[in-house]
C-alpha positions in Angstrom: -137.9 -127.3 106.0 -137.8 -128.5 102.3 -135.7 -131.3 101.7 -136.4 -132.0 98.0 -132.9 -130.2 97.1 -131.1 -132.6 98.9 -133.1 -135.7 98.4 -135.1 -135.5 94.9 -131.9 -136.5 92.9 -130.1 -138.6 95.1 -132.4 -141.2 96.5 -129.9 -143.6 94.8 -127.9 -143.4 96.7 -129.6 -145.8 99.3 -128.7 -148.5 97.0 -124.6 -147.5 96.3 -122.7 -150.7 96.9 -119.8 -147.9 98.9 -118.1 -145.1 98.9 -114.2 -144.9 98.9 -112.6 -143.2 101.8 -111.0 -140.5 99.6 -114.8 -139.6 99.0 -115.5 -139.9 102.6 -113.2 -137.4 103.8 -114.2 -135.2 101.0 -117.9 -135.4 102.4 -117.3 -135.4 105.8 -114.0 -132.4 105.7 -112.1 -134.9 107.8 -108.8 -135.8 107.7 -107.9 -139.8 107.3 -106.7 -139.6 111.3 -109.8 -137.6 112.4 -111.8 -141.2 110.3 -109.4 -143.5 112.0 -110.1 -142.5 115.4 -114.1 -142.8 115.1 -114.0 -146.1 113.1 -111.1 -147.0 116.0 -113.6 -146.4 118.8 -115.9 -148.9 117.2 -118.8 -146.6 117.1 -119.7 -147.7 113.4 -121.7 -151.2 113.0 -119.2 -153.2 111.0 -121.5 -154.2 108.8 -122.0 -151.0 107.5 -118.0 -151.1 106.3 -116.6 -153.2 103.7 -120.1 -153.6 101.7 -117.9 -154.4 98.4 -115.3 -156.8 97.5 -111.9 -156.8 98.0 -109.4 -154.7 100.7 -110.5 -151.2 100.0 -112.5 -150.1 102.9 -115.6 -149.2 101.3 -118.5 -146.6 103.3 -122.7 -147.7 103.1 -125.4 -144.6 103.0 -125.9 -145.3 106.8 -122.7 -145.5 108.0 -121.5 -142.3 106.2 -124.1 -140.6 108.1 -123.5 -142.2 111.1 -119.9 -140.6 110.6 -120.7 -137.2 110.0 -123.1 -137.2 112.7 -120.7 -138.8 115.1 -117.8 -135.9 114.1 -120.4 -133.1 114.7 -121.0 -134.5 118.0 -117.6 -135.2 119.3 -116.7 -131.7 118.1 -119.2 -130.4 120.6 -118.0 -131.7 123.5 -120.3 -135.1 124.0 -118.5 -138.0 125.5 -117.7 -140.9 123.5 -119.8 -143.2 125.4 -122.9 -141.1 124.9 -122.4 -140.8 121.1 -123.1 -144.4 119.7 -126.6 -143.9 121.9 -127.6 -140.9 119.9 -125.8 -142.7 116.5 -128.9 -145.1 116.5 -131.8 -141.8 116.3 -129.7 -139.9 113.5 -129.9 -143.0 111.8 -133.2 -143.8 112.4 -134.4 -140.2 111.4 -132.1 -140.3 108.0 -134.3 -143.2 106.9 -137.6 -141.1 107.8 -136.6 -138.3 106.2 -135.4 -140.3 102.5 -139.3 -141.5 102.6 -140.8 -138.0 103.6 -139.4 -136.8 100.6 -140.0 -139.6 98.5 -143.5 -139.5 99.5 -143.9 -135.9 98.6 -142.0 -136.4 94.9 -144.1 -139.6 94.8 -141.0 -141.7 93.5 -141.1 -145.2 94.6 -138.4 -146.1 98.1 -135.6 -147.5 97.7 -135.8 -151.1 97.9 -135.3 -152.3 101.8 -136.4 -149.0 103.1 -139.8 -149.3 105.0 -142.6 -146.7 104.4 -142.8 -144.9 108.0 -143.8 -141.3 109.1 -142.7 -139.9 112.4 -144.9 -136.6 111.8 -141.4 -134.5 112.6 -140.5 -131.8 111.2 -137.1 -129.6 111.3 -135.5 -132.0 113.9 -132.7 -131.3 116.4 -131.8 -132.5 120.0 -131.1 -130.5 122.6 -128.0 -132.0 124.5 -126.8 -131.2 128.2 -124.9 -133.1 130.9 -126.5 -134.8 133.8 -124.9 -132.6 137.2 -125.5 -135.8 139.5 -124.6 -138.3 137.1 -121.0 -137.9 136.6 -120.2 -138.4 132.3 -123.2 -139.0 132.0 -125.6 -137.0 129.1 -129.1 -136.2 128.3 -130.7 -135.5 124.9 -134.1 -133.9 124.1 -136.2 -134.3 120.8 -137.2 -130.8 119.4 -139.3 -130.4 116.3 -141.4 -128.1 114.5 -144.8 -127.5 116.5 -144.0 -128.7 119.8 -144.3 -126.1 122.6 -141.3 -125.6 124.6 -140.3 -123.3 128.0 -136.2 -122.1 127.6 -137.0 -121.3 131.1 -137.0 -124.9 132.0 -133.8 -125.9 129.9 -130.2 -125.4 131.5 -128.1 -122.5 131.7 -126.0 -123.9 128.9 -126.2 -127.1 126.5 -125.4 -128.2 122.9 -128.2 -128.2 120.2 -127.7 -130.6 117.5 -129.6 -129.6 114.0 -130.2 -133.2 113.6 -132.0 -132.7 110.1 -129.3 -130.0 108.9 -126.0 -132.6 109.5 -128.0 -135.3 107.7 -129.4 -132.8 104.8 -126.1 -131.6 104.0 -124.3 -135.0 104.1 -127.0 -135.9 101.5 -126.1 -132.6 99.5 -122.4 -133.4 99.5 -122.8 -137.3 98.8 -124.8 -136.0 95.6 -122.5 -133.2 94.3 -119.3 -136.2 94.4 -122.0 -138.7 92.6 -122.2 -135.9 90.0 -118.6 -134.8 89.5 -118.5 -131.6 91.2 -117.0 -130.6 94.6 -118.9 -131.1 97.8 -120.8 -127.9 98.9 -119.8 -125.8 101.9 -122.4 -123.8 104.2 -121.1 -120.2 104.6 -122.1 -120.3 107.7 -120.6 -116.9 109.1 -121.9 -115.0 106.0 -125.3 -115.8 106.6 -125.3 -115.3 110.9 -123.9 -111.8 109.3 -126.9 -111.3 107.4 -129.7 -112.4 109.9 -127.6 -110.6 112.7 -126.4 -107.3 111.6 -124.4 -106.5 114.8 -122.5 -109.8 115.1 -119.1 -109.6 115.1 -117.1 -109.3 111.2 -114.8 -111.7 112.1 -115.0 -115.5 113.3 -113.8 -115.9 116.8 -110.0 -117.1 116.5 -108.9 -120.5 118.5 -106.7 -118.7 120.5 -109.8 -116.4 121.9 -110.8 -119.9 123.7 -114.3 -120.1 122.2 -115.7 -122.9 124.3 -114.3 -122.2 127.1 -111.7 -125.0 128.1 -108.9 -123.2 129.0 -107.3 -121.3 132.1 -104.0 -120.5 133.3 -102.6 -121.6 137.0 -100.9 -119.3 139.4 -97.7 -119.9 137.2 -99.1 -118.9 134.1 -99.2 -122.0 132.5 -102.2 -123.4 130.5 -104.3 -125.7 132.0 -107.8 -127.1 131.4 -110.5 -125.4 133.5 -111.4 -127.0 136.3 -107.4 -129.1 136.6 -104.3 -128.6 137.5 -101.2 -128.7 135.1 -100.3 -132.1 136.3 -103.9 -133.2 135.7 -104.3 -131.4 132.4 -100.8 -132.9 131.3 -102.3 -136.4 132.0 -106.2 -135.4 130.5 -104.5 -135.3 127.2 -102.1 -138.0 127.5 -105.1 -140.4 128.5 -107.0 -138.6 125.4 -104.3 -139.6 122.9 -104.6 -143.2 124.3 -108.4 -143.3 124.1 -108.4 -142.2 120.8 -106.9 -145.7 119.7 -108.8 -147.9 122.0 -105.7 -148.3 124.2 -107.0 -147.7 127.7 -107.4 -150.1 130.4 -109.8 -150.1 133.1 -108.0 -148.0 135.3 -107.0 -145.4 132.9 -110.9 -145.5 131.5 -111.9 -144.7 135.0 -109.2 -141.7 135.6 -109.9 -140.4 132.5 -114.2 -139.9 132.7 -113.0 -138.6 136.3 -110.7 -135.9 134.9 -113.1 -135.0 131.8 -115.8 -134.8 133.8 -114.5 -132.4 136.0 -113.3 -130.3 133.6 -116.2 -130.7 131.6 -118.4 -129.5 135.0 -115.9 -126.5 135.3 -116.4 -125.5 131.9 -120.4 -125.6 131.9 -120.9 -123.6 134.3 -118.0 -121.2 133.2 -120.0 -121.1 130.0 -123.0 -120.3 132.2 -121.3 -118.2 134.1 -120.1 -116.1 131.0 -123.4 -116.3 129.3 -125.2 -114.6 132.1 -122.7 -111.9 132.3 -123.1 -111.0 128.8 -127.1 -111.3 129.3 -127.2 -108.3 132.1 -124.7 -106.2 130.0 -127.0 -106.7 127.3 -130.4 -105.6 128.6 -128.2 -102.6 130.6 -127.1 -101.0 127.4 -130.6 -101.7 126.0 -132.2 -99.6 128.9 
């Protein structure tokens, strides 16, 4: 992968005091309540806020990765809790990737950024929950030249293009830095082009894409995997946790409830995928 597009005239902006949060939200496509709830759940170091003067919340390099990274992961599904863990390698692999590219432009580092070289290439985690370990999840490293079995992963699990999310936060942070609007990846155009067959339009929300929902013997939605009482108090305890408002108890009740339903819809997932496998190869034959 060739980063020089998104690095070679932006390796300023290590050194920008801050961005506003109007600029933030442009980068990131969030809304100001999407931004509340992940700087509410404290999973940003503080002392990547506020790097300025004055009351205006103001955004560093790192942290504004750190919050793009940590809205592409809660919209996949990984608990809370297991984000700020995989926070610290996005970071971490940001910093390697501004002096791989600096290296091959031969422009001097931005000052405070030390000269390392991880040898990765194209990186991306490979993200799936522990069965026996209730909540709990585990992430893979991937890159380009390590040999790999699928046979050996889980039925179903979450890839994270770690380089991509940090790439195109770069990309965006330097269209804003030079007056034009932040760049958006057409991403169903191009699956259409390298998959001829795929469907022509996206999936709609309603079509339950990742699997969450059921109905109950009444007909009423639930989560998969709870009942409509249970579902009914998933996203009550949700709203709370969103603004840090949870006590012990509640903490405890609410892992229990996600992670049964996120169990349920695994191996629904799996389930499904499987299905779709065999009816694959049997129109093939």
């Amino acid at each position: 992968m060739d980063t020089s597009d998104a690095f070679s005239p932006v390796l300023e902006l290590e050194t920008i005091g801050g961005w506003r949060k109007s600029d933030v939200l442009k980068i990131t496509g969030r809304t100001e309540g999407q931004l509340k709830g992940i700087l509410d759940k404290k999973l940003i170091d503080p002392d990547l806020l506020n790097p300025g003067s004055g009351r205006e919340l103001l955004v560093s390099y790192p942290a504004l990765i750190a919050i793009s990274a940590a809205h592409a992961m809660v919209d996949v599904g990984i608990p809370v809790r297991m984000v700020a863990q995989y926070l610290k390698f996005f970071q971490k692999r940001s910093r390697e990737l501004v002096v791989d590219a600096a290296r091959r432009l031969g422009w001097k580092l931005p000052e405070g950024v030390e000269d390392i070289d991880s040898g990765m290439r194209n990186v991306w985690l490979l993200c799936f929950p522990i069965a026996e370990r209730d909540g709990e999840w585990y992430a893979a490293i991937f890159h380009d030249g390590l040999t790999f079995n699928p046979a050996d992963w889980p039925v179903s699990y979450v890839v994270l293009q770690v380089d991509q999310i940090i790439i195109d936060t770069r990309a965006k942070m330097g269209d804003l830095r030079a007056g034009r609007p932040p760049r958006q990846r057409e991403v169903i155009r191009a699956l259409r082009e390298q998959m001829p067959n795929a469907p022509k339009k996206p999936v709609p929300a309603s079509d339950d894409f990742f699997f969450k929902k059921d109905t109950d013997n009444e007909g009423r939605e639930i989560l998969v995997g709870l009942t409509f009482e249970e579902t009914a108090e998933h996203k009550s305890l949700s709203e709370k946790a969103l603004h840090d408002r949870l006590d012990r108890q509640e903490k405890k009740r609410h892992q229990e409830l996600h992670g049964r339903h996120e169990a349920a819809r695994l191996k629904r997932l799996g389930e499904t995928f499987e299905e779709r496998l065999s009816a694959a190869g049997k129109r093939e034959r």
